[in-house]
C-alpha positions as CSV (number, residue, x, y, z in Angstrom):
1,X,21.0,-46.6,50.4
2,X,24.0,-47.4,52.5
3,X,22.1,-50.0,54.9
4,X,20.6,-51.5,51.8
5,X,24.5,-52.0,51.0
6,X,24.5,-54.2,53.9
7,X,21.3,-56.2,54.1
8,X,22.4,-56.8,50.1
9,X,25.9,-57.6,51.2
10,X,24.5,-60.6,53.2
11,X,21.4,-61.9,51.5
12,X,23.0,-64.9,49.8
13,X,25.2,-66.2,53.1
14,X,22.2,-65.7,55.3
15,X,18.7,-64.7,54.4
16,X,17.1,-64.8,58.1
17,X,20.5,-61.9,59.0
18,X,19.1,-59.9,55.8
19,X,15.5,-60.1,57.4
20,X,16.6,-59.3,60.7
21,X,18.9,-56.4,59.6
22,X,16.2,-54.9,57.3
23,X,13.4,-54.6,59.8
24,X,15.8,-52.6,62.7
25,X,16.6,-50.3,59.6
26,X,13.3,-49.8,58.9
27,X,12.3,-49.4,62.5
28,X,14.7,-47.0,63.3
29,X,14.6,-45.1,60.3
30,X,10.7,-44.7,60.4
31,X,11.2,-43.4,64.1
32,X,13.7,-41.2,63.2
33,X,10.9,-39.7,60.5
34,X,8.4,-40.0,62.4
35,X,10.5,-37.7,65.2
36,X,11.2,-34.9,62.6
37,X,7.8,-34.7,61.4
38,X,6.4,-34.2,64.9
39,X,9.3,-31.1,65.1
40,X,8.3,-30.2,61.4
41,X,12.1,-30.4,61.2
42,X,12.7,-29.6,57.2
43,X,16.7,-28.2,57.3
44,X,19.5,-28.7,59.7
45,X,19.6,-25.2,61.3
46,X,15.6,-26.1,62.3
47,X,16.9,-29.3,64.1
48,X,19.4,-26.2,65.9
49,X,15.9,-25.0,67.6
50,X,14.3,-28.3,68.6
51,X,16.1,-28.5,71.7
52,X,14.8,-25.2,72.9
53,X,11.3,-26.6,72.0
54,X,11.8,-30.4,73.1
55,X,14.3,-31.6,75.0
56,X,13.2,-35.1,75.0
57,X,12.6,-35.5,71.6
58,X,16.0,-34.2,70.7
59,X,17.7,-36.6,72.6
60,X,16.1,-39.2,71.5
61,X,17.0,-38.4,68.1
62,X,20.6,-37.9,68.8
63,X,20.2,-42.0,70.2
64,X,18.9,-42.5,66.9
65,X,21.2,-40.9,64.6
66,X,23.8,-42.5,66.7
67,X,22.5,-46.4,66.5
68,X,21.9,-45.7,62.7
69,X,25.7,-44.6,62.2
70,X,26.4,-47.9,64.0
71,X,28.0,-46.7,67.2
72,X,29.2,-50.1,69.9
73,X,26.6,-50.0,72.1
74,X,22.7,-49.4,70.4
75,X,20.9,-51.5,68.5
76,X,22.4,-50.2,64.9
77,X,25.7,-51.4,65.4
78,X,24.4,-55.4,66.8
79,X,23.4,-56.2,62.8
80,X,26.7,-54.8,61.1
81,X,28.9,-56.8,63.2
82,X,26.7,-59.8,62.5
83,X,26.8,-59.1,58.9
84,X,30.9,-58.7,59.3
85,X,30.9,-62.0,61.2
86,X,29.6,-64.2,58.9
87,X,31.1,-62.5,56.0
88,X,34.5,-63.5,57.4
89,X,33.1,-66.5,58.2
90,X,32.3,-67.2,54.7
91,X,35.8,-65.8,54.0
92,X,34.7,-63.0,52.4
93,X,37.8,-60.8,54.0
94,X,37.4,-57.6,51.1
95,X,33.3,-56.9,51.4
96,X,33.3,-56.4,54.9
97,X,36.3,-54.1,54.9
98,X,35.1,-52.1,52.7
99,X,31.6,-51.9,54.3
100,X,33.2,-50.9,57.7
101,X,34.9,-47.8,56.1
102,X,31.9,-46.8,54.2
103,X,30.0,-47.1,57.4
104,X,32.7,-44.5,58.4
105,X,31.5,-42.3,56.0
106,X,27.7,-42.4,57.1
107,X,28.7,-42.4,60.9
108,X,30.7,-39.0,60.3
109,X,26.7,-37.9,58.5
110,X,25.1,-38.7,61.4
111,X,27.4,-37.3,63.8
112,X,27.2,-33.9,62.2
113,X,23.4,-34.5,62.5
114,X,23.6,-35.1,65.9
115,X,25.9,-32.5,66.5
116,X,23.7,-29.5,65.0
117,X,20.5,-31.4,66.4
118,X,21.9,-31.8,70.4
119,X,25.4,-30.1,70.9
120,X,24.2,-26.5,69.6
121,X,22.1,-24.2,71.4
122,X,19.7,-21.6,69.3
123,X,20.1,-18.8,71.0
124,X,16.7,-17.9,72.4
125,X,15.6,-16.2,75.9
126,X,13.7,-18.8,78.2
127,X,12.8,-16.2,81.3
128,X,9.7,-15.4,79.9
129,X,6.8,-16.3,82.2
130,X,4.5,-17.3,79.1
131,X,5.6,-20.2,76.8
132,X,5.8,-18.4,73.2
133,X,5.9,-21.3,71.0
134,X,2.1,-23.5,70.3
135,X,2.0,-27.4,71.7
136,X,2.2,-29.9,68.5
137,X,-1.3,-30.7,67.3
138,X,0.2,-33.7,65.2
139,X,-0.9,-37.4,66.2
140,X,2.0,-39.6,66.1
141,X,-0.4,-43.1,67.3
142,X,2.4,-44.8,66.6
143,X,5.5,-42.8,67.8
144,X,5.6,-44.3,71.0
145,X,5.6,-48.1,70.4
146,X,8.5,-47.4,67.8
147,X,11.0,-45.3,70.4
């Protein structure tokens, strides 16, 4: 709901920005799905125990969380300062203001989501010889072109 705020926030100023932003929301929102059915992730103290299971995966969903709060330097942040650009441009000095501190608001979401997902450890004993937890049967065909 809050990235729609955006690409509605600049539709009338410039239609090809509101394209462009929509499709690397959707892109990186599908991936970020896609990555939490693979973990059959279903509550935040699950995404606790992905990084025992896969460390990969969990870092590339703490990248993902990240670019969709809109941190400097991934590919989420690149379309809201494009959006605040030529809203400023178009001296529109109040909408992008307040869509910077509501961006705030989801950053501080997906923080927490990246903290529980990456910064804590479930604890769990990794010196057995044998691996205890099954491989993921799921195909994601199209998990890999998306990360």
């Amino acid at each position: 709901i809050a990235h729609m705020g955006w690409t509605t926030a600049i539709m009338m100023y410039s239609p090809t920005m509101m394209i462009l932003n929509l499709t690397i929301y959707i892109i990186m929102t599908l991936t970020t799905f896609m990555l939490l059915m693979y973990n059959s992730t279903t509550t935040t103290l699950s995404l606790s125990q992905t990084w025992n299971k896969t460390p990969l995966i969990t870092s590339l969903i703490l990248l993902l969380m990240m670019s969709l709060g809109g941190l400097p330097p991934l590919s989420g942040f690149i379309p809201k300062w494009m959006i605040i650009q030529e809203l400023t441009k178009n001296e529109m000095i109040m909408m992008p203001t307040l869509l910077a501190m509501t961006a705030l608001l989801n950053l501080y979401f997906y923080m927490r989501l990246t903290y529980t997902t990456a910064l804590t450890m479930f604890p769990s004993n990794n010196c057995m010889k044998m691996k205890w937890r099954f491989k993921c049967t799921k195909k994601m065909i199209f998990l890999p072109p998306l990360i």
